[in-house]
N, C-alpha and C positions, 0 to 999 in steps of 0.2 A: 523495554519489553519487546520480544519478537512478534511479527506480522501474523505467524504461523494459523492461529487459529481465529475463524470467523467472527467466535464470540467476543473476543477481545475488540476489535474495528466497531464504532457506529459510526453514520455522517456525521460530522462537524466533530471528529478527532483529530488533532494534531500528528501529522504520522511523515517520514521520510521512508519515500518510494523510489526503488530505480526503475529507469524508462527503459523500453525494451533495445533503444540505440545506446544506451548507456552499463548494458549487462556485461560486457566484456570491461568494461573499466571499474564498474562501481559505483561510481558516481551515482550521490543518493538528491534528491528533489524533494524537497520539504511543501505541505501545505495541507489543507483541510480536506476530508473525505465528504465527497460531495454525494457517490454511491459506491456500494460493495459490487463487483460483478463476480467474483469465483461464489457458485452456488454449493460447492462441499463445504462440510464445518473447516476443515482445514486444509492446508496444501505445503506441501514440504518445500518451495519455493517463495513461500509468502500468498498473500491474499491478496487476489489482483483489486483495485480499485478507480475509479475518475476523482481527482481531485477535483476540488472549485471554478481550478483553472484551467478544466479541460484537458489536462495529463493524465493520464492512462501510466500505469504499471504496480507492480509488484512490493508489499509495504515490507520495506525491511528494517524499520524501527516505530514504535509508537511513543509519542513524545506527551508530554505534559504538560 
């Protein structure tokens, strides 16, 4: 499932994010959503969030 919309994200989701040094490559970062920060329901880039472990960016997959 895509990031795209807010509803989809709660904390303590399993989701892989790319970091904003990491947007030219892709390179995706896995780990648990610790807060949502994008306050639209959706964003055509993904929904920004902080993982657990203090990473910052954009969810572009939501895992199971």
């Amino acid at each position: 499932m895509e990031g795209k919309n807010r509803s989809d994200i709660r904390p303590g989701s399993h989701v892989s994010i790319v970091l904003k040094k990491d947007q030219r490559t892709g390179k995706l970062t896995e780990g648990i959503v610790k807060d949502i920060l994008t306050k639209s329901s959706s964003h055509p880039h993904g929904i920004k969030v902080r993982l657990v472990s203090g990473a910052v960016g954009r969810v572009k997959k939501i895992l199971i």
